[in-house]
Structures are given as C-alpha cells and as structure tokens.
N, C-alpha and C positions, 0 to 999 in steps of 0.2 A: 504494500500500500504506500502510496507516497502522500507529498502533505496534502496535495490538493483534496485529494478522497478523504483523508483523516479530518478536514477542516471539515466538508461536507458533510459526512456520519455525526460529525460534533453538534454541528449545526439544524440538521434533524433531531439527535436527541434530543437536544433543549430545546425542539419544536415541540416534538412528543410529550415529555416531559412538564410542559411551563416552567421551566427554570431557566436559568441564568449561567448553571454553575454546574458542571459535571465530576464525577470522578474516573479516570481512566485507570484500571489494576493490568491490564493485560499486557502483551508486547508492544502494538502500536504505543504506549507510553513513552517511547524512547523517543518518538517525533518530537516530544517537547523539549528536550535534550539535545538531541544531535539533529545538524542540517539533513547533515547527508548521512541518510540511517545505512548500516549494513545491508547486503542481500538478507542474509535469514530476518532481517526485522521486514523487509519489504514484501515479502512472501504471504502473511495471513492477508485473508481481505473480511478480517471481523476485527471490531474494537471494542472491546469488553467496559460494558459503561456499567458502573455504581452511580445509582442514585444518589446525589449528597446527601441526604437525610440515611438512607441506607434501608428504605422501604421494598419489602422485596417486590410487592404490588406495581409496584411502581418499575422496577425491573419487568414482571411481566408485562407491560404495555410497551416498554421498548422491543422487547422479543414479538409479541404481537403485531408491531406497527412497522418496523425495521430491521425487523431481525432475521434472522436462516431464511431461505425460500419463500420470502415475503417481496412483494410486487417491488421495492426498495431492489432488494439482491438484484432482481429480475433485472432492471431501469437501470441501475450505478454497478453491479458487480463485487459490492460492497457491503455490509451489512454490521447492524452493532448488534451483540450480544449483551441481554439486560444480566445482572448477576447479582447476587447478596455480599453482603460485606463477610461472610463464609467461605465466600467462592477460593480466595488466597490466602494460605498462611504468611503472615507479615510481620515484620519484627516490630517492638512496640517503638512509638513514636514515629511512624510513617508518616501519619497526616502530616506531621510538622516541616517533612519534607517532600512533601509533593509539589510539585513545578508546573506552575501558572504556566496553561499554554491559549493565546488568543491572539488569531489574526484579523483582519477586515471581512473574511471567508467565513468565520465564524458566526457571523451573525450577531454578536454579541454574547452570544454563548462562550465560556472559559471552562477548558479543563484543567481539571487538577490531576493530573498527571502521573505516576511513581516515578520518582527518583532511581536512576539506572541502579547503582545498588540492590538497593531492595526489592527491584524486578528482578534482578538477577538472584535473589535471594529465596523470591516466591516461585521463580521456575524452579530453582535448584532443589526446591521441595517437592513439585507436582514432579520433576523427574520423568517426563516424559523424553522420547529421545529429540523430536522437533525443538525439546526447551534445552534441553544440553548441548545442542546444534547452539540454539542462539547465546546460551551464556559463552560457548567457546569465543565465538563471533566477536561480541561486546571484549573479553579480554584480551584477545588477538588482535582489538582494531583500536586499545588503552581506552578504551570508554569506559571500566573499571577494574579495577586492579583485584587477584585475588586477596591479598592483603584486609583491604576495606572490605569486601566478602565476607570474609572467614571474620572477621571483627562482628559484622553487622548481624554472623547468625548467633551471636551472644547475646542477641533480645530478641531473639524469639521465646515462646513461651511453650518451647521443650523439652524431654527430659534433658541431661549433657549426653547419654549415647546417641541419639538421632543427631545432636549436635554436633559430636566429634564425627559419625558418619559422615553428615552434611558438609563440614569443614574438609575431609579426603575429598570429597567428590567436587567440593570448590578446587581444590589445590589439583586434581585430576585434569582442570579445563586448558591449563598452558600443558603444551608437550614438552617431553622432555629435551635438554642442549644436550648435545652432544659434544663430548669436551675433546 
C-alpha cells in the first residue's frame, strides 16, 4: 500500500466512523514513520483501524462499510480492517507513543499511528511468518534496531519466558557476519 491508498482508507474510516481521530495497530503504521516504507510494508492492502474510544461496535461498522470484500475493496483494492484494542499485544505505554499521521488527503481525519518499535514488537508476538518477513525488513533497512526491540519487550505484560523467547526471536531478525 502506498501513502496515497493509506491516506484514503484513513479518510473513509473517519467517514465511517464520525471521528476525527483514528488508531492504526497494524503494519500500514509505519506510513507515518517512514517516507519511503519497505517492500514487505507495501504488500498488505488492509489497515487495521482501532476505534479511538476502542469500541468494538464501532470496529464492526468499519469491517461492515470498508472492510474485506466490501464494495470499498471492490472500487480502491484497499480495504480497512475494524479491530479491538485485543486484537495486538503491546507493551505498556504505547499510546504515548503513537505518531500523529495527517495529510491534506486525509480529510481531516488523523491517525495515531504505532511507533515502529512497538509494531515491531506486536508482530514479533502474533509470529506469523508474513510478520517476521516485515520485522526482518524494518531492521535491515535501521528503521529499528534490535537493541530498542529487545528493550521495548520489557513492558509487555508477560511472563519473563515468553519474554526471553520473544527477545531470541528479536535478536534472530539480523543474520549472522561472517567474520
């Protein structure tokens, strides 16, 4: 997805929606971040929208209006998935860093965005292989470093095995030098 689509889907849900103010958890996230996203960030053509309030009702009217195999997909190729504030495990204090993204395309609608980090933290959890594709991606292209990683999944709200797990599998995303 590039930004144009991403502003688009924005700009619908806050249609859908009557708000102002979005939350984005998923990979499109990183638009607000980086100009120029990776290939594996450009690949989905869904944006995983949280209601700001974090009603899930309210997620269903996006999936309903915009979402999967809705007349939207059809027209744009694009589509936002509504989701619960369940949908990602996130290490505490997220909100406070989530990244304002608003263009003129926007409509006036603003996403709040995840902080590359903490996406990369919420894939490194769901552990799919599409998501350890894109965390590789992010720390292969310094859009974040394992270091900050393996920091950030110290607040999550884990036992420490899943954690120390979680932290090999961060430190697994750079390959190995060869000296």
């Amino acid at each position: 997805m590039n930004h144009d689509a991403f502003d688009h889907v924005i700009r619908a849900a806050g249609g859908v929606l009557g708000e102002d103010t979005i939350i984005v958890i998923g990979s499109q996230a990183i638009l607000a971040s980086v100009n120029r996203p990776p290939p594996a960030a450009m690949r989905s053509i869904e944006v995983d929208v949280l209601p700001f309030d974090g009603d899930e009702r309210k997620a269903d009217l996006v999936d309903g209006s915009i979402g999967e195999a809705s007349m939207f997909q059809e027209s744009f190729g694009v589509y936002a998935q509504g989701v619960g504030p369940n949908t990602a495990v996130l290490p505490k204090g997220w909100r406070d860093r989530l990244v304002a993204y608003r263009t003129p395309a926007t409509g006036g609608v603003t996403a709040l965005c995840l902080d590359p980090v903490d996406l990369v933290v919420a894939k490194l959890v769901a552990n799919r292989s599409k998501d350890r594709e894109f965390c590789a991606e992010l720390v292969l292209r310094a859009i974040v470093t394992v270091e900050a990683v393996v920091e950030r999944l110290g607040d999550l709200a884990l036992d420490e095995d899943k954690c120390r797990a979680l932290g090999e599998r961060a430190r697994g995303l750079v390959p190995p030098v060869d000296r």
